[in-house]
N, C-alpha and C positions, 0 to 999 in steps of 0.2 A: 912240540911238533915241528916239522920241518916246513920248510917255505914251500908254496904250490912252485914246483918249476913249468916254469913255461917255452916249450921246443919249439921256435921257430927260425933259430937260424938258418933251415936247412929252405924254410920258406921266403926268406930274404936272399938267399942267390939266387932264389928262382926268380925273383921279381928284379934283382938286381943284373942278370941276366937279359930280361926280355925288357927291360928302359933302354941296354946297350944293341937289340937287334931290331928296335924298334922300325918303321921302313918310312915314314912322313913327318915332316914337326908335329901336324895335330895331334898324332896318336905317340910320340915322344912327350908332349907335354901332358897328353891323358896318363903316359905309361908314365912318368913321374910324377904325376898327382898320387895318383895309386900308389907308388912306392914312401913318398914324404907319408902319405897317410897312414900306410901300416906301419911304417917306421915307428910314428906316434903311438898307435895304436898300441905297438910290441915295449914303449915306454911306457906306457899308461898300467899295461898286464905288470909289467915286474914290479912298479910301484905297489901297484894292489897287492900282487903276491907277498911282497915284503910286510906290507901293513898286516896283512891275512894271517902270516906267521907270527906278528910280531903276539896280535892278538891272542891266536890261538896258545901261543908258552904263556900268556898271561892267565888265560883262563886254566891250565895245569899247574900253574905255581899259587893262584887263590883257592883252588880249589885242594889241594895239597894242607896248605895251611889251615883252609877251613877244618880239614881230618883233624887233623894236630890240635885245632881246638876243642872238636869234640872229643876227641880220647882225654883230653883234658877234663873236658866237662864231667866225660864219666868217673872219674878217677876223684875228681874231685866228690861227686855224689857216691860211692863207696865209701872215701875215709867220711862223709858227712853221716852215714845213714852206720860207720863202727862205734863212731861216737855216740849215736844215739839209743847204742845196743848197752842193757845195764847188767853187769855182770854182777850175780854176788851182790854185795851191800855196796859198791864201788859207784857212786849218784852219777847221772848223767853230766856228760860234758857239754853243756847246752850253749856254751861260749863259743865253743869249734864248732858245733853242729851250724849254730847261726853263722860265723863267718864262712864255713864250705860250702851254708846255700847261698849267699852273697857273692861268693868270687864265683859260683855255680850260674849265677844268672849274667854277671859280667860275661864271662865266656861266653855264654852261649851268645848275647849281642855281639861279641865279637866273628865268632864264628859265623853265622845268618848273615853279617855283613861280608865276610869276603867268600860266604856264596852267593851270595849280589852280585856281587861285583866280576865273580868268573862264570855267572850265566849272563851278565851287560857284555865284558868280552867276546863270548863265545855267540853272541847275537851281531856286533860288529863284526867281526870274523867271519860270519855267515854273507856278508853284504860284498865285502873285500872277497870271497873264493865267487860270489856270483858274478863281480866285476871284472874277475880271471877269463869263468870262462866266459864271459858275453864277448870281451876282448881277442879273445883266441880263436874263437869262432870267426867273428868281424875280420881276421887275420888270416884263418881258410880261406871263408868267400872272395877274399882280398886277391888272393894268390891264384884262385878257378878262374876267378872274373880277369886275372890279367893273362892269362895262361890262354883262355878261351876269349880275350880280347872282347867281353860282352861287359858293355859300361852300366846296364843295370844292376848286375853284382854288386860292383863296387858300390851303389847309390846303398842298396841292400848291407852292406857291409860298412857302411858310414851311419848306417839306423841303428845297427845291432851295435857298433864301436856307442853312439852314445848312447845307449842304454850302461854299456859296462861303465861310461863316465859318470851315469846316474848315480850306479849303483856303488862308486868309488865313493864319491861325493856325502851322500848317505854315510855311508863308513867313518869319514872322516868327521871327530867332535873337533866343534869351532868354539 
C-alpha cells in the first residue's frame, strides 16, 4: 500500500503569507506561533504517514506469506491423505503419511504466526492513519483560525494536534 499523502503545502503559504501581512508585533508573534506550530504539526502528519505505510506493506507481505503457507499446508495434506490411499495389495505408506502430518502441523504454526503478525501490523497502521488525520485536521483549523485571526482555533487545533501525537505515540513499539 502506498503512504497516506498529506496536502498541505498549499496551507503553509497561506499561513506563510499572513505572518508576512501581519499589522502589530502581538499578532506577528501570535501569527508565528501559529505557523511554527503547524509547521510541527505537518512534521508530525508525514512521520505518521510514513510509519502508516511502512506498516500497512508489512501487513500485505505477512499476510501474503501466510497464503503460501497454507497452500503449503494443503498440499502437503493431499500427498498425506495419496499415501494413505491402499491400492491393490500395494500396503500403506504409513512412513510418508506420519511425516506429511508433521511437516502439516509445522506449517500451519508457521502460517497463524505471520497472520499474527500482519493483523499486529495492520492494528498499528490503524493508529498511524488516525494520527494522519487528527494532524491534518489540527492543520485546517490551523489555517481558518489564522486566516480568520480567531486565536481559539488555534487553542482548538493544538488539542486535536495532540491527540494525533497520542495516537502517533501509541503506534510507535518501544
Amino acid at each position: 500500500m502506498d503512504e497516506i499523502e498529506v496536502p498541505t503545502e498549499h496551507l503553509h503559504e497561506t499561513i506563510h503569507e499572513q505572518v508576512h501581512h501581519a499589522s502589530n508585533i502581538k499578532e506577528q508573534k501570535w501569527t508565528m506561533l501559529v505557523a511554527i506550530s503547524t509547521a510541527l504539526m505537518a512534521v508530525l502528519a508525514a512521520i505518521s504517514s510514513l510509519f502508516a505505510g511502512h506498516n500497512s506493506n508489512e501487513a500485505v507481505i505477512n499476510q501474503i506469506k501466510a497464503s503460501d503457507q497454507w497452500a503449503l499446508y494443503q498440499a502437503k495434506g493431499i500427498k498425506a491423505e495419496i499415501k494413505a490411499i491402499k491400492v491393490g495389495n500395494i500396503p500403506l505408506d504409513t512412513v510418508e503419511y506420519n511425516r506429511y502430518k508433521k511437516e502439516q502441523s509445522t506449517i500451519k504454526e508457521k502460517a497463524e504466526e505471520l497472520q499474527n503478525e500482519s493483523n499486529s501490523h495492520l492494528e498499528i497502521e490503524k493508529k498511524f492513519a488516525k494520527a494522519v488525520t487528527f494532524f491534518q485536521i489540527a492543520i485546517a483549523i490551523s489555517a481558518i483560525s489564522i486566516l480568520t485571526k480567531r486565536k481559539f482555533l488555534w487553542v482548538i487545533s493544538l488539542f486535536i494536534g495532540a491527540s494525533g501525537l497520542l495516537f502517533l505515540i501509541q503506534g510507535i513499539d518501544f
